[in-house]
Biopython code that builds the backbone (N, CA, C, O; Angstrom):
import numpy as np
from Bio.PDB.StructureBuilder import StructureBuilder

atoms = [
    (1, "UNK", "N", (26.615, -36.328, -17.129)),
    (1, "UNK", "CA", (26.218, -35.233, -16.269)),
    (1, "UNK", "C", (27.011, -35.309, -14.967)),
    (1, "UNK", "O", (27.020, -36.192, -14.110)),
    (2, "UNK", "N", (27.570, -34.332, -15.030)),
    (2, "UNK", "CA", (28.793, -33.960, -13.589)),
    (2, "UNK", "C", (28.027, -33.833, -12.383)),
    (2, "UNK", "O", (28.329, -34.347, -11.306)),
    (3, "UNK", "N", (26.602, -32.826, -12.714)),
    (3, "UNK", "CA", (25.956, -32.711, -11.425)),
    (3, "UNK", "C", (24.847, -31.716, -12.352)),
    (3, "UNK", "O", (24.923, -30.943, -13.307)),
    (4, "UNK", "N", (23.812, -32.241, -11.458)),
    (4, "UNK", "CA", (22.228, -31.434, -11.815)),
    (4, "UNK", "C", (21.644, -29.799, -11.918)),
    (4, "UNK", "O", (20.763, -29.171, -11.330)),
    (5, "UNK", "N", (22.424, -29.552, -12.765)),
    (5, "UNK", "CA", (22.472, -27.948, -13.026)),
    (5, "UNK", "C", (20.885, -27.216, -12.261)),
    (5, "UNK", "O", (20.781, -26.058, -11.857)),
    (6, "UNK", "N", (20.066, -28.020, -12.243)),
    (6, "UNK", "CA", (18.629, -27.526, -11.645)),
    (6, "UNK", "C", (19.057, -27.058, -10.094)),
    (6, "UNK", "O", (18.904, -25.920, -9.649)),
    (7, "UNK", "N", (19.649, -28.237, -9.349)),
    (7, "UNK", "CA", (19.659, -28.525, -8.056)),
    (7, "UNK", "C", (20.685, -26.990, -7.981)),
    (7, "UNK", "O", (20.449, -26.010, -7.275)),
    (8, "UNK", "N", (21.564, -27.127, -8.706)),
    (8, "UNK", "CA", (22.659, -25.713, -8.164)),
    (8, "UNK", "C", (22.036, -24.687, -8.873)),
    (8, "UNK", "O", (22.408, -23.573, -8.503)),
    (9, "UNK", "N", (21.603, -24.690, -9.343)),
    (9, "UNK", "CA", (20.380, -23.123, -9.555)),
    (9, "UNK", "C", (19.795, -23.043, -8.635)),
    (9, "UNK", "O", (19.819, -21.880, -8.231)),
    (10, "UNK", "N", (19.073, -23.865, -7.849)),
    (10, "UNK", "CA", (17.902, -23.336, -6.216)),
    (10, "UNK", "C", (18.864, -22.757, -6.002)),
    (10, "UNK", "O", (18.908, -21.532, -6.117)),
    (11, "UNK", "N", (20.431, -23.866, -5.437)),
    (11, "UNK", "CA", (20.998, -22.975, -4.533)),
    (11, "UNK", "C", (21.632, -22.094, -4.949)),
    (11, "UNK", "O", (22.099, -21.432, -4.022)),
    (12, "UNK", "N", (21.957, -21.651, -6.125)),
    (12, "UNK", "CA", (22.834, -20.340, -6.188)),
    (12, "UNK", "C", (21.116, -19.068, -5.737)),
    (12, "UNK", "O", (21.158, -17.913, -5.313)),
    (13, "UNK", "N", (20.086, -19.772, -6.003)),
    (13, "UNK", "CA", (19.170, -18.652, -5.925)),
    (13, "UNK", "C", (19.452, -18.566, -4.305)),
    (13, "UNK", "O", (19.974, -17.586, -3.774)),
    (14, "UNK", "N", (19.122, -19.477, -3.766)),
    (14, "UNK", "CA", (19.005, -19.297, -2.304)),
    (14, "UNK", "C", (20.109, -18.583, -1.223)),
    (14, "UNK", "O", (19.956, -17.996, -0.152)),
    (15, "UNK", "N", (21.668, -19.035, -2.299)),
    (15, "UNK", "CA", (22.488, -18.263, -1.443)),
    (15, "UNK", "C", (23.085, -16.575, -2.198)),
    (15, "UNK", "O", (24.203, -16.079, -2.057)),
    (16, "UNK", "N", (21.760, -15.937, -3.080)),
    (16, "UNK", "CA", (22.285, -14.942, -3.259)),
    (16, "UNK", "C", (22.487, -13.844, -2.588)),
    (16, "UNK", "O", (22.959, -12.869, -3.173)),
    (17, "UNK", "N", (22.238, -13.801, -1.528)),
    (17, "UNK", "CA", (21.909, -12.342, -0.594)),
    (17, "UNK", "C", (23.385, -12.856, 0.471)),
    (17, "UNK", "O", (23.901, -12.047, 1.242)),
    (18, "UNK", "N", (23.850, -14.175, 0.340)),
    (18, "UNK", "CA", (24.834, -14.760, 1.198)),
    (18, "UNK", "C", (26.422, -13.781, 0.745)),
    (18, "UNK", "O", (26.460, -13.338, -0.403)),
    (19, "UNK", "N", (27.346, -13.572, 1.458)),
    (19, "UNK", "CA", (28.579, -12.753, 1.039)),
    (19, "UNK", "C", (29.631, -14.105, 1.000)),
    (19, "UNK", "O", (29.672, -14.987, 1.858)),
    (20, "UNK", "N", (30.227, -14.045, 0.121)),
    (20, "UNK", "CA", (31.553, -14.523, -0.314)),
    (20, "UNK", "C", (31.427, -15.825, -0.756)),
    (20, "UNK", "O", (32.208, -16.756, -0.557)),
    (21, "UNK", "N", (30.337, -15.824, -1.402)),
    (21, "UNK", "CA", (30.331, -17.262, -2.344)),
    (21, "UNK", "C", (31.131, -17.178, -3.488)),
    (21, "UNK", "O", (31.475, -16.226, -4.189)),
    (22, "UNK", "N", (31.418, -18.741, -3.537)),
    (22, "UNK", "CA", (32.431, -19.021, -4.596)),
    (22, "UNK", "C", (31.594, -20.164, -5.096)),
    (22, "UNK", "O", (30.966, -20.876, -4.313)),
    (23, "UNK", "N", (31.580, -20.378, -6.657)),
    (23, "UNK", "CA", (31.226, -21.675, -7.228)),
    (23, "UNK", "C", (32.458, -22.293, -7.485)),
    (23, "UNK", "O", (33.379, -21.588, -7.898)),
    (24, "UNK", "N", (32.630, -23.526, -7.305)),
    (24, "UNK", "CA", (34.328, -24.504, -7.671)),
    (24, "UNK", "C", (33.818, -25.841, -8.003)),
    (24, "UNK", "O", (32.959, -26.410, -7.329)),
    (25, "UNK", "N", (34.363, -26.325, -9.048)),
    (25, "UNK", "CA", (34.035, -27.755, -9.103)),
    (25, "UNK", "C", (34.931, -28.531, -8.571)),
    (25, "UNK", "O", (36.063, -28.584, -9.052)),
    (26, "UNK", "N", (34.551, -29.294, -7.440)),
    (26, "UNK", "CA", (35.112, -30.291, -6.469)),
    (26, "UNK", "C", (34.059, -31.206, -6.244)),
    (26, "UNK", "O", (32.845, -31.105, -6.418)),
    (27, "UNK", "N", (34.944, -32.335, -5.721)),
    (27, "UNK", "CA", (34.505, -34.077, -5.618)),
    (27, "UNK", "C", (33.329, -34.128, -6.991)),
    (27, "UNK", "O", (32.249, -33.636, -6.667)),
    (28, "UNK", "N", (33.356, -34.372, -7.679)),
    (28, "UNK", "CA", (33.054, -34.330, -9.555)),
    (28, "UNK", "C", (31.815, -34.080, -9.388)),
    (28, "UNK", "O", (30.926, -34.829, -9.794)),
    (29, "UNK", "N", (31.551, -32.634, -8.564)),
    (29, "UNK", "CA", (30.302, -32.106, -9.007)),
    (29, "UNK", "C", (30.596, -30.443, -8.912)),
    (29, "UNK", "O", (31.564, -29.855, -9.394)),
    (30, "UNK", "N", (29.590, -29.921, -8.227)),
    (30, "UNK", "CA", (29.449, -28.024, -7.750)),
    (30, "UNK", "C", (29.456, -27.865, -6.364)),
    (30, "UNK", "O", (28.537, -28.295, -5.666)),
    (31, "UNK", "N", (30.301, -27.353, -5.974)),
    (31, "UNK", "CA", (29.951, -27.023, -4.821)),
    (31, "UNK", "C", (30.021, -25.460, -4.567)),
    (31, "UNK", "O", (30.298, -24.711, -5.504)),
    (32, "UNK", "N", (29.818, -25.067, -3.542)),
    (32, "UNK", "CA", (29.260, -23.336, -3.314)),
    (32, "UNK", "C", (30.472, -23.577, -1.693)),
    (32, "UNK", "O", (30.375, -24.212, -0.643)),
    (33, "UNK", "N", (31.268, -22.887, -2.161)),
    (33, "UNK", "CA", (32.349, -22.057, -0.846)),
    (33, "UNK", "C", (31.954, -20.927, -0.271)),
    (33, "UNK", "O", (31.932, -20.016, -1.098)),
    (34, "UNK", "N", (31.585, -20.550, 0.956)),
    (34, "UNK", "CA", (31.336, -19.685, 1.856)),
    (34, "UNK", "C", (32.716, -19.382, 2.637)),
    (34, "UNK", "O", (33.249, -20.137, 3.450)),
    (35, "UNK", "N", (33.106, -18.315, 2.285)),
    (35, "UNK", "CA", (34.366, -17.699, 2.888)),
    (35, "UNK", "C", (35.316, -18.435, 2.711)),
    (35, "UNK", "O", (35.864, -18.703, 3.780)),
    (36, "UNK", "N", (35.949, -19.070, 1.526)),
    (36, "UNK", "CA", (36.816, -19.724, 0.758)),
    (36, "UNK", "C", (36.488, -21.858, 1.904)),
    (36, "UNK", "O", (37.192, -22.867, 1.874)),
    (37, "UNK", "N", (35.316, -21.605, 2.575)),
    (37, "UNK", "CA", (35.345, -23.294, 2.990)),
    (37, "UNK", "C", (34.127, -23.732, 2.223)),
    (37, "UNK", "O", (33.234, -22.940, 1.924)),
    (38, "UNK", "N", (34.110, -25.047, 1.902)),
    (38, "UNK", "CA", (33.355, -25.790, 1.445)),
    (38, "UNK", "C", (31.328, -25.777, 1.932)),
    (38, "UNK", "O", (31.101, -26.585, 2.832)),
    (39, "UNK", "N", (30.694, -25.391, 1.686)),
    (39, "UNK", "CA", (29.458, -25.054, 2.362)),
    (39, "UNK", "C", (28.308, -26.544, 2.061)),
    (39, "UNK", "O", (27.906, -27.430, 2.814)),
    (40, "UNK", "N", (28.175, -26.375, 1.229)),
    (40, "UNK", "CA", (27.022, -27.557, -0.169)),
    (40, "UNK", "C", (27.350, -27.353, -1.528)),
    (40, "UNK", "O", (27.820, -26.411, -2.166)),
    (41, "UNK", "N", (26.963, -28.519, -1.797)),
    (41, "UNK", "CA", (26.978, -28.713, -3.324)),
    (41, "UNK", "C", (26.373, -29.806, -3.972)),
    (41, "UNK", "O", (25.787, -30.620, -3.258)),
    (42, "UNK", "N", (26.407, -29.999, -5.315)),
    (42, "UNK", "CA", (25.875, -31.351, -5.502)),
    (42, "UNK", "C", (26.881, -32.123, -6.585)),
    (42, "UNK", "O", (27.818, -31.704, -7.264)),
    (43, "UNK", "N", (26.263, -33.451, -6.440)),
    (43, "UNK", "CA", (27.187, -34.430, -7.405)),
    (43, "UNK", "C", (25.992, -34.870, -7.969)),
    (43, "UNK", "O", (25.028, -35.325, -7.354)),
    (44, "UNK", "N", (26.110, -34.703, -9.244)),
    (44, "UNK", "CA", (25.420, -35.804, -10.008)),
    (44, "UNK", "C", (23.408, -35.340, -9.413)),
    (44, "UNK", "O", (22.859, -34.368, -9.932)),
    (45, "UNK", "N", (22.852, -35.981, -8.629)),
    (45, "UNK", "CA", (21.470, -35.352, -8.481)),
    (45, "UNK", "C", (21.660, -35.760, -6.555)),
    (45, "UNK", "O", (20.738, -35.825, -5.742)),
    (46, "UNK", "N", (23.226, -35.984, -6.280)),
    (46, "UNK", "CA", (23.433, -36.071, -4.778)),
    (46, "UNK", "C", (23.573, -34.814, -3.811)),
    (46, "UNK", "O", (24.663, -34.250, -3.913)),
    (47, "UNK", "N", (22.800, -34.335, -3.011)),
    (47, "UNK", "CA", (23.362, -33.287, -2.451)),
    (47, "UNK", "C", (24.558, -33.039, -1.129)),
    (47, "UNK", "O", (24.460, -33.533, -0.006)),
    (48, "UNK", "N", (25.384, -32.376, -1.489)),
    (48, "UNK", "CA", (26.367, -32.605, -0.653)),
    (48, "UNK", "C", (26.233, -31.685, 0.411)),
    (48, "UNK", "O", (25.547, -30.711, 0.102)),
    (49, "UNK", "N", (26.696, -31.683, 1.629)),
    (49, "UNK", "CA", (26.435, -30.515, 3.165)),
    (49, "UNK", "C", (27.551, -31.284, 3.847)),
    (49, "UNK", "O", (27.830, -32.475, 3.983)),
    (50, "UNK", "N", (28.269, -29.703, 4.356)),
    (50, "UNK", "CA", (29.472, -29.894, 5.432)),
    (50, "UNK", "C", (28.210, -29.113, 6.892)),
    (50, "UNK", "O", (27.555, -28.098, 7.130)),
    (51, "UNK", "N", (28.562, -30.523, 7.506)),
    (51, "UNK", "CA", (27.902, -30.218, 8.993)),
    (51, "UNK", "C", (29.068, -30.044, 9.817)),
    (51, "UNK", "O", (28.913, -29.328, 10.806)),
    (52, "UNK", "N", (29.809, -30.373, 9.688)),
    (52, "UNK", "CA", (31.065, -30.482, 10.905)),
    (52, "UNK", "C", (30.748, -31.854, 11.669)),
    (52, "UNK", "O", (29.718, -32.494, 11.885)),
    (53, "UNK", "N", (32.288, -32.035, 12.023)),
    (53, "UNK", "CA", (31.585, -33.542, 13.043)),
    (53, "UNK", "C", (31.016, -33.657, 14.093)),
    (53, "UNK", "O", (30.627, -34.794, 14.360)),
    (54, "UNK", "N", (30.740, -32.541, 15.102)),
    (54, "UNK", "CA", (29.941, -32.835, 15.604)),
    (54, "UNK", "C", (28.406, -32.966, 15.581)),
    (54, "UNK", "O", (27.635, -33.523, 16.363)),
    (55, "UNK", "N", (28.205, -32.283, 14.450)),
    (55, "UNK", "CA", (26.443, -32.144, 13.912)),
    (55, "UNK", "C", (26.385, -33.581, 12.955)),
    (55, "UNK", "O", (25.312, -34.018, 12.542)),
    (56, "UNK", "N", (28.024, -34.404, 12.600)),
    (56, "UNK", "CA", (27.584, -35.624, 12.052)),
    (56, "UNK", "C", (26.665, -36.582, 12.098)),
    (56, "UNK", "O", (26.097, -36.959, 11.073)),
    (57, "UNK", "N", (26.414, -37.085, 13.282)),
    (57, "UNK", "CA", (25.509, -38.288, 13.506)),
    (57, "UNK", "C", (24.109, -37.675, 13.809)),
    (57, "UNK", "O", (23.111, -38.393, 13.880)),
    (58, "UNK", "N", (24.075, -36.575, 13.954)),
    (58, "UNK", "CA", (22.688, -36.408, 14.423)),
    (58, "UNK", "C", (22.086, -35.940, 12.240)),
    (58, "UNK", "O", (20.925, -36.121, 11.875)),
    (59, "UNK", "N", (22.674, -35.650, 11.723)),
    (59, "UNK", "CA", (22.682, -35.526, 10.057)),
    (59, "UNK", "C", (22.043, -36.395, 9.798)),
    (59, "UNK", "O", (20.854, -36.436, 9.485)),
    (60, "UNK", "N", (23.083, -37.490, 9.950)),
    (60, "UNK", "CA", (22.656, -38.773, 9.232)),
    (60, "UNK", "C", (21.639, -39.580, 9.765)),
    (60, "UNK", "O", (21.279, -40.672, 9.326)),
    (61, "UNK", "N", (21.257, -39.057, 10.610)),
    (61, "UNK", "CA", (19.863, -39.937, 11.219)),
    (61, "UNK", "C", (18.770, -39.156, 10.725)),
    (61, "UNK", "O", (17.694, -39.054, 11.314)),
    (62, "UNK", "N", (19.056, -38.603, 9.635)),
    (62, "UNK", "CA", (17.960, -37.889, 9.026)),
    (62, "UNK", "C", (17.579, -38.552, 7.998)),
    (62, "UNK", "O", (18.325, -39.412, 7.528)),
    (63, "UNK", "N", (16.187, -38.251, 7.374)),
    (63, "UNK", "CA", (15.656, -38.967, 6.543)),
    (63, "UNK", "C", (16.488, -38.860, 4.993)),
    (63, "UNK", "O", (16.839, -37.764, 4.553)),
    (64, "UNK", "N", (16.747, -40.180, 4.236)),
    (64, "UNK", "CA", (17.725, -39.702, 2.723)),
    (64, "UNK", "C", (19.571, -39.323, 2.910)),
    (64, "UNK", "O", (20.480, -39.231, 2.085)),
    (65, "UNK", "N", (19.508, -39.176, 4.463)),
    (65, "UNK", "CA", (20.628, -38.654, 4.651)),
    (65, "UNK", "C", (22.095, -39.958, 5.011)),
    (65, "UNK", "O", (21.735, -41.018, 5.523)),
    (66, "UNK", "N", (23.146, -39.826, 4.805)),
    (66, "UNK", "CA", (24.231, -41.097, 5.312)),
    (66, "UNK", "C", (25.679, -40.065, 4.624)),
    (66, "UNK", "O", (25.753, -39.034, 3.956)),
    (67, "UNK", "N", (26.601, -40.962, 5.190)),
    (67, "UNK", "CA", (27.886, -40.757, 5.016)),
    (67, "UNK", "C", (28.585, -40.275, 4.179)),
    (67, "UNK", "O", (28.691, -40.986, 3.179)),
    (68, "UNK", "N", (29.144, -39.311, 4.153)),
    (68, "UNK", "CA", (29.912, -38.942, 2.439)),
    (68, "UNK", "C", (30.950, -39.678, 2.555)),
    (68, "UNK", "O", (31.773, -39.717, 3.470)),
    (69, "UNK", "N", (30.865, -40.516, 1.187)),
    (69, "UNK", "CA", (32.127, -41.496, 1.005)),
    (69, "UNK", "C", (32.082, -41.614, -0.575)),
    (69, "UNK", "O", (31.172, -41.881, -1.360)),
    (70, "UNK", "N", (33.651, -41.258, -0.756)),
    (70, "UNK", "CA", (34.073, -41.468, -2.702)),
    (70, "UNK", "C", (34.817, -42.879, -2.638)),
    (70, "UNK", "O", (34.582, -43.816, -3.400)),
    (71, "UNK", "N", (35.818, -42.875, -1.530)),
    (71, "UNK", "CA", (36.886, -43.525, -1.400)),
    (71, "UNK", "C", (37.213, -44.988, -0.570)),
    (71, "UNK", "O", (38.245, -45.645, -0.440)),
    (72, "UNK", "N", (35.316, -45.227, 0.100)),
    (72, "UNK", "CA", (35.572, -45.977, 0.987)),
    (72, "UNK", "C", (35.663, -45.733, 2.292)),
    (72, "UNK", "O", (35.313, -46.654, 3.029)),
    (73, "UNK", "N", (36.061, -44.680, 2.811)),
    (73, "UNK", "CA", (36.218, -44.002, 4.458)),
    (73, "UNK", "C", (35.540, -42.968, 3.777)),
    (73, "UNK", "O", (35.776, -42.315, 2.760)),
    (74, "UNK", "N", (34.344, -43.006, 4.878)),
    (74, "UNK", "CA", (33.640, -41.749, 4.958)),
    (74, "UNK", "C", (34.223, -40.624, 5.486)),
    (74, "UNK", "O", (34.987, -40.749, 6.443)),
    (75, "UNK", "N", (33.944, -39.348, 4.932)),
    (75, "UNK", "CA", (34.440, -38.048, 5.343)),
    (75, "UNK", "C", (33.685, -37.549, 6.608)),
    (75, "UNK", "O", (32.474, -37.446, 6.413)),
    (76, "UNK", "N", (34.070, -37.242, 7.751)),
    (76, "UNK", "CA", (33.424, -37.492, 8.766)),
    (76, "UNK", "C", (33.345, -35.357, 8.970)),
    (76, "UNK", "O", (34.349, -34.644, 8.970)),
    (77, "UNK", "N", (31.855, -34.837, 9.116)),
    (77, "UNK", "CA", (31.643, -33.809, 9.043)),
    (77, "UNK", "C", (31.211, -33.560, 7.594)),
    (77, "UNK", "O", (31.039, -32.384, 7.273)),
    (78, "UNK", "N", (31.053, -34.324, 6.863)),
    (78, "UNK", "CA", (30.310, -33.878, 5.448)),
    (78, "UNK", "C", (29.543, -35.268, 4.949)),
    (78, "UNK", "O", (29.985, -36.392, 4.713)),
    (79, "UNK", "N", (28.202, -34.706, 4.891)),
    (79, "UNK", "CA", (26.877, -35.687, 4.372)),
    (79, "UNK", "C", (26.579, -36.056, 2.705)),
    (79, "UNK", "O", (26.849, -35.134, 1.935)),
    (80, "UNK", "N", (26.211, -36.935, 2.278)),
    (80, "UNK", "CA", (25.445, -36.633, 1.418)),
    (80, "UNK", "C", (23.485, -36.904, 1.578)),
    (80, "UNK", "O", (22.900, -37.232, 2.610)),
    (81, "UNK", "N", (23.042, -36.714, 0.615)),
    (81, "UNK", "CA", (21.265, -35.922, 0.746)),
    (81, "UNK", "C", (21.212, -36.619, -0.266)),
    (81, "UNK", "O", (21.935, -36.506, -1.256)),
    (82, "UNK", "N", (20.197, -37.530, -0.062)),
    (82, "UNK", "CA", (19.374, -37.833, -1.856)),
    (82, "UNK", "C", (18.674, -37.016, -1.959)),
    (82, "UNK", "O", (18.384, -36.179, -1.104)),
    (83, "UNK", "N", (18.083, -37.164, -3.554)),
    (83, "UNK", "CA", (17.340, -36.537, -3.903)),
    (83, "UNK", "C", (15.820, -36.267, -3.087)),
    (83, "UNK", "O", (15.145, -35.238, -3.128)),
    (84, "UNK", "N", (15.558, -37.406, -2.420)),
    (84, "UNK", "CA", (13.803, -37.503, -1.817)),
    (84, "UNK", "C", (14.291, -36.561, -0.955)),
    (84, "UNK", "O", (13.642, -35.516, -0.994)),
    (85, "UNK", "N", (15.259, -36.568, -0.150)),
    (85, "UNK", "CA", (15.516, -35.845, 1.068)),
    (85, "UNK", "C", (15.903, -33.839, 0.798)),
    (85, "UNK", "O", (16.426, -33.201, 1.712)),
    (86, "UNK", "N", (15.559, -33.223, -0.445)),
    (86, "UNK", "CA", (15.631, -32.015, -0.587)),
    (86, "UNK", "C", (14.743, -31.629, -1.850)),
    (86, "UNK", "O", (14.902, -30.553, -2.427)),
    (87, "UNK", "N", (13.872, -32.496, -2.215)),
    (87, "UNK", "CA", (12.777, -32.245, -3.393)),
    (87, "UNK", "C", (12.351, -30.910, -2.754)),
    (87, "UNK", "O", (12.726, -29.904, -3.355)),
    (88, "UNK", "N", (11.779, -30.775, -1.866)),
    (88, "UNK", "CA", (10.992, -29.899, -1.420)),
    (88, "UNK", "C", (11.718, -28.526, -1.101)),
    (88, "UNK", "O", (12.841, -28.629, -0.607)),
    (89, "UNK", "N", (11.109, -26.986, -1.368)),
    (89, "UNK", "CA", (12.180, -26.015, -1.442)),
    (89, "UNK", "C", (12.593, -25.850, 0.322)),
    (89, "UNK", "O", (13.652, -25.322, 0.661)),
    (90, "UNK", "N", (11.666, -26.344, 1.253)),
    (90, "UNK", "CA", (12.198, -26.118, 2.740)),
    (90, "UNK", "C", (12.894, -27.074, 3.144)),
    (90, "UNK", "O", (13.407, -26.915, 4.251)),
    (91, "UNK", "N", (13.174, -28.456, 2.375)),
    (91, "UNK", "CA", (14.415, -29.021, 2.644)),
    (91, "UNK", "C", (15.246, -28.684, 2.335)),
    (91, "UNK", "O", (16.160, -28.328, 3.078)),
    (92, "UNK", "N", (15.263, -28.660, 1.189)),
    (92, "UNK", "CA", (16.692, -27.579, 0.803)),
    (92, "UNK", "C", (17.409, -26.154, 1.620)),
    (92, "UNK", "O", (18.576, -25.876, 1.896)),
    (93, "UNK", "N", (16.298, -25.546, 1.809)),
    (93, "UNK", "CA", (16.557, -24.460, 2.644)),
    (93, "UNK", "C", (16.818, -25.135, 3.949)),
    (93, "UNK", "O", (17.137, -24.223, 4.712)),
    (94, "UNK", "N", (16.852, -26.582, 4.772)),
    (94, "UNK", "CA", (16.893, -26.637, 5.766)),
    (94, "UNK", "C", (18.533, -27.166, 5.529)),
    (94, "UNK", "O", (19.448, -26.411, 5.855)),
    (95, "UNK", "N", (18.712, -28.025, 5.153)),
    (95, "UNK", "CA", (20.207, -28.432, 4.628)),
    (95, "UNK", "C", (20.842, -27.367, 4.519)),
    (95, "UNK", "O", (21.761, -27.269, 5.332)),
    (96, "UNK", "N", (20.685, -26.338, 3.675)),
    (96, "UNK", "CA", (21.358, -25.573, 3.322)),
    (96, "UNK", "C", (21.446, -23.943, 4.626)),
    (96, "UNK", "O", (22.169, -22.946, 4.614)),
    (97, "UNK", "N", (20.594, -24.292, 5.354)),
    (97, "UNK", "CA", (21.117, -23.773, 7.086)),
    (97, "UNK", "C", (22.030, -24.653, 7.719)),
    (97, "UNK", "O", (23.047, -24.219, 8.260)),
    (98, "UNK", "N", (21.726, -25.916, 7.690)),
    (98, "UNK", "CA", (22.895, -26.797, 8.524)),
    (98, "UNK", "C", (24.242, -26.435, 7.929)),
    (98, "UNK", "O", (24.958, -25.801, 8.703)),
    (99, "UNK", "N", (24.745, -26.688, 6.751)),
    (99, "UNK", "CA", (25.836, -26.178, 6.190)),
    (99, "UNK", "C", (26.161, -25.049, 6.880)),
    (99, "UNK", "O", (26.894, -25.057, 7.868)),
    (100, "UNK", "N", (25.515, -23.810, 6.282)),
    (100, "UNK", "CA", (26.081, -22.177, 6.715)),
    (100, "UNK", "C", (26.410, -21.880, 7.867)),
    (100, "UNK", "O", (27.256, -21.069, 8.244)),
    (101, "UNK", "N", (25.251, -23.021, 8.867)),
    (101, "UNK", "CA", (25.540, -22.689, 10.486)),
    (101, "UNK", "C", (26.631, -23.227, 11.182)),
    (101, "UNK", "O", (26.925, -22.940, 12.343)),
    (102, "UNK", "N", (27.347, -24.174, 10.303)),
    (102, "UNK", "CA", (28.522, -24.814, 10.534)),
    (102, "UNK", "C", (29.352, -23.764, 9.524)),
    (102, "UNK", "O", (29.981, -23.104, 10.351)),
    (103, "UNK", "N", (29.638, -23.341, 8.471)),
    (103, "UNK", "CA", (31.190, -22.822, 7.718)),
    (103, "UNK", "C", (30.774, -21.063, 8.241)),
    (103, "UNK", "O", (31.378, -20.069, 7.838)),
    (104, "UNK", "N", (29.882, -21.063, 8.983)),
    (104, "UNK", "CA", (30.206, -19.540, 9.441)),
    (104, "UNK", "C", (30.795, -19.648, 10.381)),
    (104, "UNK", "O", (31.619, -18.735, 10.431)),
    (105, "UNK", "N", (30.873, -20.512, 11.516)),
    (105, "UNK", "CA", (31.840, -21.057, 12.540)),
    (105, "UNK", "C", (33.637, -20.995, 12.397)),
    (105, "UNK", "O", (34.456, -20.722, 13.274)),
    (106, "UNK", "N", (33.816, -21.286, 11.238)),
    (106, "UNK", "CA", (35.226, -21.348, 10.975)),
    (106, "UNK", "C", (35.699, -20.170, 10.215)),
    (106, "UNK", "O", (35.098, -19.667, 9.266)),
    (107, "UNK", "N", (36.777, -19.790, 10.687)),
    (107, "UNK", "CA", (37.827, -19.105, 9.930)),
    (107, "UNK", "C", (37.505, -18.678, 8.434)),
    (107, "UNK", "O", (37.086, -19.597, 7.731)),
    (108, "UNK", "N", (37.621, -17.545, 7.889)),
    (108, "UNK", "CA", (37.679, -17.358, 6.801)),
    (108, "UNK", "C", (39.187, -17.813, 6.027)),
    (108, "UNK", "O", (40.249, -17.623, 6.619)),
    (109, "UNK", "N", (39.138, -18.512, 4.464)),
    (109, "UNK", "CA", (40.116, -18.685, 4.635)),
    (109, "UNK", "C", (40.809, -17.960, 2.944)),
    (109, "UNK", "O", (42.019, -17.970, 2.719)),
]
sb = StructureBuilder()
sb.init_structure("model")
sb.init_model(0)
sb.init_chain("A")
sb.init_seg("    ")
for serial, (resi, resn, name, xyz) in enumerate(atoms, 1):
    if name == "N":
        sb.init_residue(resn, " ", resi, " ")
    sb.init_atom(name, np.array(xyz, "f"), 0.0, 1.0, " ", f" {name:<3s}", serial, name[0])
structure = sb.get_structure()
């Protein structure tokens, strides 16, 4: 299993009313592109969120929440979420504001 087809069903539900989503499979799961940038996604039953770096550290001091790292150096501006930390549909929906409120910031690309 590449990534938890459940978990990207909330969110394709949640970001349907959203304009210019893209589904792409990147870092070996789903992720959901908002105006061709990277928004959330998940790996495996991990949830992934681009905060930008400055919303980094205050992320990860969240509950379930720490560093996105494949490679060893964490990607600094993108989290990962366990599972405890978005069971619930208003976590999810809260993650999945941190994302949007950061890739609506940038450039369409």
């Amino acid at each position: 299993m590449a990534y938890d087809e459940g978990t990207a069903q909330r969110l394709r539900d949640l970001l349907v009313d959203q304009d210019e989503v893209v589904e792409k499979k990147m870092f070996g799961g789903m992720v959901f592109m908002v105006r061709g940038n990277m928004c959330i996604g998940v790996n495996k039953e991990t949830l992934m969120v681009r905060v930008g770096k400055e919303n980094h550290n205050e992320a990860i001091s969240q509950p379930y929440a720490r560093p996105m790292d494949f490679t060893g150096k964490p990607m600094q501006g993108f989290i990962f979420v366990d599972t405890e930390g978005y069971e619930a549909d208003e976590d999810l929906e809260g993650w999945l504001k941190r994302g949007l409120d950061y890739v609506l910031t940038l450039p369409a690309k």
